[in-house]
Every structure is written in C-alpha cells, then in structure tokens.
N, C-alpha and C positions, 0 to 999 in steps of 0.2 A: 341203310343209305350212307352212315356216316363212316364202313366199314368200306364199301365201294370207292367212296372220297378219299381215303385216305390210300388206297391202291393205286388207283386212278393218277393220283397227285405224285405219288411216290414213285410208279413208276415214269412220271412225263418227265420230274426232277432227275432222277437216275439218267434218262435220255438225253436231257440238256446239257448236263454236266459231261457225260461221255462224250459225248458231240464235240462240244465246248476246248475239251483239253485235246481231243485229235485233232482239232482243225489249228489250235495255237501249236499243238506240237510238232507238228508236221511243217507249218510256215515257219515256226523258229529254228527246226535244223535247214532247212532249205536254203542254200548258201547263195540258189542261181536267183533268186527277186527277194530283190530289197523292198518293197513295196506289193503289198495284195491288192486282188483286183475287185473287179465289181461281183465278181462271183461268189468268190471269198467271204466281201464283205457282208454281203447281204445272207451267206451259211451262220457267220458269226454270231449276226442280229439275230437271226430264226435259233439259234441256239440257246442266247441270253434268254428271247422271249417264249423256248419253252418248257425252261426253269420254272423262268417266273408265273407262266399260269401254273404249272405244277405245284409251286410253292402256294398261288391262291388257293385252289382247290384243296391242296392238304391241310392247310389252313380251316377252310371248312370242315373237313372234314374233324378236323380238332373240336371243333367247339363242338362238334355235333357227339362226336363219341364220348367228350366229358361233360356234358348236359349243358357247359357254359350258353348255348345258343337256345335256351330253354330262358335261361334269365336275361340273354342280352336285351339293351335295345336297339331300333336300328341304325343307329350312331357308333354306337360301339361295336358290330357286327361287320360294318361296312370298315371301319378305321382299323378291325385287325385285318380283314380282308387286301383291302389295297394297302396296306400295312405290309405284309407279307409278301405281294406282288411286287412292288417296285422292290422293296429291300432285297429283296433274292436275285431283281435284276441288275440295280446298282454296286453289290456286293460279287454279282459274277461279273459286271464291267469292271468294277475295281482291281480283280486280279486276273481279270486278262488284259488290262494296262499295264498294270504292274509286269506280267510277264514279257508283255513288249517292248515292253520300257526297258526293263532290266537284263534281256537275255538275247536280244534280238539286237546286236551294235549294228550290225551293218542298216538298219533299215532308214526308211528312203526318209528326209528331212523334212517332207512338207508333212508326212503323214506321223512322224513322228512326235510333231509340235501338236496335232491332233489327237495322239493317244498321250500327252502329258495332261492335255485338258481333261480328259476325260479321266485319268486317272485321278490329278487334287481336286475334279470336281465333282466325282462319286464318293469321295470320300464324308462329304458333309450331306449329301442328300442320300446315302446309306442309313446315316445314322438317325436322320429323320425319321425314315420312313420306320425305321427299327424303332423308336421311339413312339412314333404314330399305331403299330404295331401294339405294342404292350401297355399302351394307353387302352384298346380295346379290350383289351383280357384281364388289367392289372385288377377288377375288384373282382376276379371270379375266380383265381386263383386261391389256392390253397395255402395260408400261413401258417407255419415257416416254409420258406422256400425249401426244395432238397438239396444237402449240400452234398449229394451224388449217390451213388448205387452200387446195390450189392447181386453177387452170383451166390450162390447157395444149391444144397439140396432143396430147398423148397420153389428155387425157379430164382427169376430177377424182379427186383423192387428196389423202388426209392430209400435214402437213408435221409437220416433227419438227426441235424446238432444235437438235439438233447435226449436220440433215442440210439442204445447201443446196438449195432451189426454182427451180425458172423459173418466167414465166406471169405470172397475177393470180394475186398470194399474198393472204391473208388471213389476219390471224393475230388469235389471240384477245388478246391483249394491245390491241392495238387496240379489239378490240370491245369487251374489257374496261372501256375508258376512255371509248370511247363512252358504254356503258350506265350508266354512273356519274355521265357531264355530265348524258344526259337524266332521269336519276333527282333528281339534285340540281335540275332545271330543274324537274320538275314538283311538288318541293316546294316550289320559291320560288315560281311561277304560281299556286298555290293560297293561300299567302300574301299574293299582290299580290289574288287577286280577293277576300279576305276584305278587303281595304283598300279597296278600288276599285271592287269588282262588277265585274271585265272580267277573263276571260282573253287569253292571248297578247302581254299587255304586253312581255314581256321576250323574242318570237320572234328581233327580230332582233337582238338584244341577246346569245343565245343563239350566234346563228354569231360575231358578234365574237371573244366571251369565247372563244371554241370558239379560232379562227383566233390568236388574241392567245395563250392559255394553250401551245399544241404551240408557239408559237415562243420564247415565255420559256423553256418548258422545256428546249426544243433549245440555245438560246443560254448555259441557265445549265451544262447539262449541257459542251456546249463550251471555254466560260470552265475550267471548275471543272479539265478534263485536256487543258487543250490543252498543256501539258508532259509526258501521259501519266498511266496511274494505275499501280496496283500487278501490272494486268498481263502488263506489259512488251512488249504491242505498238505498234506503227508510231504516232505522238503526232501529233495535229492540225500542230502545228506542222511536222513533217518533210512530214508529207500535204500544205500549203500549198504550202512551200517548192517541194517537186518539182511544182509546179503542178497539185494536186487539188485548186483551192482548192472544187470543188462540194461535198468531204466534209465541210464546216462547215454543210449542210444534207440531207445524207443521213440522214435519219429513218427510211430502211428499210433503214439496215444496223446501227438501235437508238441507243440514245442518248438519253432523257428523263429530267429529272428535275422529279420533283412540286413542288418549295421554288421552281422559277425556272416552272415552269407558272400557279402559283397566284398567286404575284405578278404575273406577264405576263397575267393572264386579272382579277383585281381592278381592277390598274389602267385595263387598258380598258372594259372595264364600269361603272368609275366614269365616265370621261370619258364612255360613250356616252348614260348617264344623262341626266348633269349638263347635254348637251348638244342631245339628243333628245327625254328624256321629265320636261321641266321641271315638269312637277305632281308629279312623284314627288321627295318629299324623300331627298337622296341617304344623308343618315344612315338614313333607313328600308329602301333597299335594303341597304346595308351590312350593316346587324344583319340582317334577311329572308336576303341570297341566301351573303354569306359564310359563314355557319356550316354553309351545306350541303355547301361543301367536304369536311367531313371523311366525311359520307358517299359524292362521287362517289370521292373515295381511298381510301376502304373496300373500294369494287365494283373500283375501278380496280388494287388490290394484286394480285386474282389474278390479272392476267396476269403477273406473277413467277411465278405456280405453275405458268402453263402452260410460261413460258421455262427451268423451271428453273434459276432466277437471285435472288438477290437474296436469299440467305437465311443461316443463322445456323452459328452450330457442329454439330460431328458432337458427338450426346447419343447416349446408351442409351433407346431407348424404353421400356422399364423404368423408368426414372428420371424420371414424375410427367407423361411423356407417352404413356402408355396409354388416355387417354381421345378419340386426338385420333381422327376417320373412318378405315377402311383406305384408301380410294383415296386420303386424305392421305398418310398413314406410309406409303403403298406407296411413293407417289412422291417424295416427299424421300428413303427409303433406298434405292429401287433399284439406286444406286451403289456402295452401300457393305457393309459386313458384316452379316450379320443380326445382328437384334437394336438396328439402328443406321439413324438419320436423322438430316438436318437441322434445324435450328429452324425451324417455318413462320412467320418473323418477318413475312410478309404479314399472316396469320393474326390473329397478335399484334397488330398496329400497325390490322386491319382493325377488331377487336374494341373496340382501346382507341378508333380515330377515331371510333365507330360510338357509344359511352358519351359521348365527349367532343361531339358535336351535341345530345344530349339534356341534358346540362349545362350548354352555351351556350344550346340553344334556350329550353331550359323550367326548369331549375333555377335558374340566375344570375337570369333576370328574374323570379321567385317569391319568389327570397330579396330580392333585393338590387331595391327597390322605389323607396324615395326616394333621392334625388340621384344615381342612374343617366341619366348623360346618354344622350340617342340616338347611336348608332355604333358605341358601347364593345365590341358585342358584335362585333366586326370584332376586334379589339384581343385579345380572350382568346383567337378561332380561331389568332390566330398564337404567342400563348403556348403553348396546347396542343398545336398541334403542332410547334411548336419543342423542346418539353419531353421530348414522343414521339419525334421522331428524336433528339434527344442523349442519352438512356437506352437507345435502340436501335442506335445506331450502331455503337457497341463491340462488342456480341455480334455483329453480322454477320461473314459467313466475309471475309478482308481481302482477297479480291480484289475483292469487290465495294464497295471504299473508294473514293471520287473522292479526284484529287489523287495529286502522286508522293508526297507523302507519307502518305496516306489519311486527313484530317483536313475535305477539303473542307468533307463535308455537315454537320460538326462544324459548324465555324467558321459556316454557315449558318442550324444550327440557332440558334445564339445570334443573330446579326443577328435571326430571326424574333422570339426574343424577348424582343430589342430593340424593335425597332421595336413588338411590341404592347405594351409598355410604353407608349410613345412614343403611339401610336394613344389608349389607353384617357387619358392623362395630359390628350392636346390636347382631347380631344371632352370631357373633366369640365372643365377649364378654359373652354374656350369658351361653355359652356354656362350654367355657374354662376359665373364669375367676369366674362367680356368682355362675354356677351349682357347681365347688369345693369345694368354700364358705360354699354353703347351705348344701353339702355334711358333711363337717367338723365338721358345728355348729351341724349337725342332730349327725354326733359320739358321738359329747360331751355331746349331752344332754341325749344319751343314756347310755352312762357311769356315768351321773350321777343319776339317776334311778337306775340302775343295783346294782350302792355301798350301797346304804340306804338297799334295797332287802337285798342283800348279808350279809351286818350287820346286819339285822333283822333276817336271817335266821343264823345266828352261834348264835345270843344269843337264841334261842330258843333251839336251840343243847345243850347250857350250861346250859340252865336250866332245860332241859328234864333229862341233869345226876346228876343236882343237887337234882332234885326230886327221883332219882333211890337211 
C-alpha cells in the first residue's frame, strides 16, 4: 500500500507542477492581457491544489514505506500529513508569485498588489507549515542526518559525516552553497532589471564569482592551517612536504571558508564588471549584488548541519533552547546525553546574516539618505559580517578554530572590518570630497579654453570691419 502511495502521490505532484509552470508560462510571455481571467485563475488554484494533495499522499506513503507510521501517534501522523499538504501549496504559491511578481511587468495593478500579498504572505506560512511538517517525523528519523548520496557500482545510497563513500558523492553542503549563490543571484538580477529592463546581465558574471569565491575560500581556508589547527591532524605543510602537494586543492576532502570565498568571489565580479559590462556603474553593482552575500551564507550555513561540524558548546536544552525544531535538537544531541545539544551556531549566524541584508538592503539606504555615497553599502556587508563572526567565534566547540592557535577566523574577522571601514571611508570621500575637486578643476580649464576662443573671435570681428 505504501508503494501505491508514493506513486499515486508522485505522480499527481509531477502533474501539478507540469500544469503549474505551463499555465504561468504561457501568461507571462503573453504580451496581449495584462491581467488573467477567471478561467485562468481558477486552472492555477486546481494546479497548486494538486501538488498539494500529491504532496499529502506522498507523504503517506513515506511514513508507511519506512515503518515511521508503525510508531507514530495520531498527532504526529496527522502534523506530517497536513504538514506536507499546505507546505507544498504555499511553497508552489510562493514561486508563482515570485514569477508574477518578477517576470510579468506589464501586469494589470490591481491584480498585481494581489500577487505581492500572496507572495510576502506565503513566505511565513511556508515555513510553518514545513516546520509543522518535521515536527511529525523529527523522532523517527534516523541520526545523523545524511549529509548526501552516493552513485556507485552497488546502486545509490545515503552518505553520512563520519562514514567514508566511493562513487559520485554528493553532498548537501555543496548543494547547500549552490542554492545560496543562485538565491543571492536571482536577487541581484531582479535588481539589475529594475535598473536596466533586462534580465540575465550578471549570467556569466555568475560562474566567474562562482569559480573565484570556492577558490578564495579554499586558499583562505589553506593559508589560515597550513601549520595545522586545533585538531591535531597531518597540517598542509607536512602533506606538501611528503609530496601531496594536490591536497592544497582537495575541496572534496572539506576545507572552505566563507571570509576568503566572499572576498575571492567580490573581487572578481568587480573586475568582471568593470571590464565586461561597462554601462553598469560598478558602485551600483556593489551596493546591488554584495549585500546578497549574507543571504547565500545564510542558505550556505546548513550544510554544517548536515556535516555535523561547525558548531558551538554542549548547553542543556532546557536552558532557553526549547524553542529550537526536533529534527534540530535531535541532531546537534544525538551524541551527547539527553537532555543535551550543541549550539546550532549555523542557525544563529543564518538568522542574524539573514536580518543583517534587510538592514543593508532596505534600512541603511531609508535612514541614511543625503551624503550616502554609491558603494558604501559594500563596506557595511563587511562590517557585519565581520562583527558576526568575532561575536561567534568564541562560542564555537575549539576544534572547529582555524589556526594552531584557533584565532585564525578571529584575526579575519577584524581585517573584514577593517577593510569596511576602509570601503565606506574611500567611496564618502571620493564622492563628496574628490568628484568636487575634479569637478571644479574640469570648470576652470574650461573657462580657460573658452577666453582665448572668445578673444580670438572678437578680434576677427575687428578686423572683418576694419577691412569693410
């Protein structure tokens, strides 16, 4: 039965989705109606909702295939159930607002203001219902979570942090950071075409930063223990020495860090601007596409949750972490004594990066109006999260410290902000003190051009009546 359920389920979801993207894609090339009708809208709705039973019924059929519905009770049965069902529907209304929102300019005003609501107001009753969701399953789940999966000759299977793969591995940490670039991408592309009217400005700009950011990271992550960290295993330097010098680029045996990603992924993306796409003023990419940073490292955190890495002291979960998800608390204590987890300082640092873009994005340039030079908002991204990791540094468990002395990311934190210092100081000077300057001298020299002209042309006047 639980094999039918998940057929059943899989294929109504496959239909709802198919449905779903022909009926937006079709109205969004559609140049002749700026507004859909009652026929439309009412395909729409049948589309969403036969995701969403898809999604319940798959859902059933989950818990039936892996025995979970053998120990649920009916609380928990019913809360992954409708758990599943609305999240699938608010999650497909979510992005066919977003697509109307963002891709459909011409459309009609009233209906417009309709699909904005529904867009910021599916975004919290998404995450509910997702939450609602893995509150039902979180104790019947299997710890440690997989942090992704392998192809092999023996077929496909889950991998797991402390167990080694062969194959094509794939791990969610990866995806993680994937889904975090193209998130941040597709809020800067919607900013370049509110500027420009053209999407896909920033595509290939997009693999650059891509290709640039994993090797900053890799390099900074290397620099930082290449004397080793708190560890105490085999240190880059010994690995050279005995001729492995490839494991200074071994990225699939781990080793990233975000402070040396985001600067190796800025810098080239400035240059490929500056170089490429010369209509676009580069202080307006900077303020546009940096402050999205801190949402892909928001998305990008949990893959530490899938690696089981990267996280904080053993607390009592009693002690003011009782509010966090089960399949959270499950997983950061399943090591440990009940009663007892880790800090999900992902969590944390995802929540505060996630506050700190809506503050660069929209509050700083709200408040701070006159003499805001263009770029400046490059300069706070690195304040803040310079800020964010040396307030977080110290609570992490000390193995996961860079450096033999675990100060590394310390010490980084502050160059960060430094240097936004440094950023915000040059672009307010440049702007309001040098652009004047260069303003002034460019009058002067044109005024003095102009008077030689102007005397040149009255003596010709004099002499044209001296010849009359």
């Amino acid at each position: 039965m639980g094999i039918a359920y998940l057929i059943i389920g899989g294929i109504l979801m496959l239909g709802g989705i198919g449905l779903l993207i022909y009926l937006l894609r079709s109205f969004i090339k559609d140049r002749r109606h700026s507004a859909f009708d009652k026929k439309l809208f009412v395909r729409l709705l049948g589309s969403i909702g036969l995701l969403a039973l898809g999604g319940g019924i798959l859902q059933g059929g989950i818990n039936v295939v892996s025995h979970w519905a053998d120990a649920m009770n009916g609380g928990e049965a019913t809360m992954s159930i409708i758990g599943a069902v609305f999240f699938d529907a608010f999650f497909a209304l979510l992005w066919s607002s977003f697509a109307l929102r963002f891709y459909k300019p011409d459309m009609d005003a009233k209906q417009l203001k309709w699909v904005k609501i529904c867009l910021y107001g599916s975004i919290p009753l998404a995450l509910i219902f997702f939450l609602l969701l893995t509150e039902g399953v979180a104790d019947h789940l299997d710890y440690p979570l997989p942090n992704g999966f392998y192809i092999n000759g023996t077929g496909i299977g889950w991998t797991y942090w402390d167990v080694a793969s062969s194959g094509l591995v794939i791990h969610w940490y990866g995806v993680c950071i994937l889904a975090g670039f193209l998130t941040a991408y597709a809020i800067s592309d919607h900013k370049f075409y509110q500027e420009f009217h053209k999407h896909g400005i920033l595509e290939t700009c997009l693999i650059v930063t891509f290709i640039f950011g994993i090797l900053g990271a890799r390099i900074w992550y290397v620099v930082g223990n290449w004397n080793g960290d708190l560890t105490g295993g085999r240190t880059f330097a010994q690995r050279v020495a005995n001729g492995e010098w490839w494991c200074i680029f071994a990225v699939w045996e781990g080793g990233l860090t975000i402070l040396g990603g985001a600067i190796g992924g800025i810098l080239a993306g400035a240059i490929y601007v500056k170089l490429h796409r010369k209509y676009v003023p580069l202080t307006f990419a900077l303020d546009t596409i940096v402050p999205t940073i801190l949402v892909a490292q928001a998305i990008g955190r949990w893959g530490n949750f899938f690696n089981h890495e990267v996280y904080g002291q053993e607390v009592y979960l009693a002690n003011g972490w009782g509010w966090l998800p089960k399949f959270i608390s499950n997983m950061m204590g399943y090591t440990l004594t009940d009663g007892k987890i880790y800090v999900p300082l992902f969590l944390v640092e995802g929540i505060v990066n996630l506050i700190g873009f809506f503050v660069i994005a929209y509050l700083i340039p709200f408040l701070w109006k006159k003499y805001r030079a263009k770029g400046v908002l490059s300069g706070f991204y690195l304040i803040w999260y310079g800020v964010v990791r040396i307030i977080l540094e110290p609570l992490r468990d000390p193995h996961y410290n860079m450096g033999t002395n675990g100060n590394w990311s310390i010490v980084n934190s502050a160059i960060y902000i430094g240097l936004g210092v440094a950023v915000i100081a040059f672009f307010e000077i440049y702007e309001f003190v040098i652009l004047p300057k260069l303003g002034k001298k460019k009058e002067l020299a044109n005024e003095k051009v102009e008077e030689p002209v102007a005397e040149l042309e009255e003596a010709k006047v004099e002499e044209s009546k001296d010849a009359k």
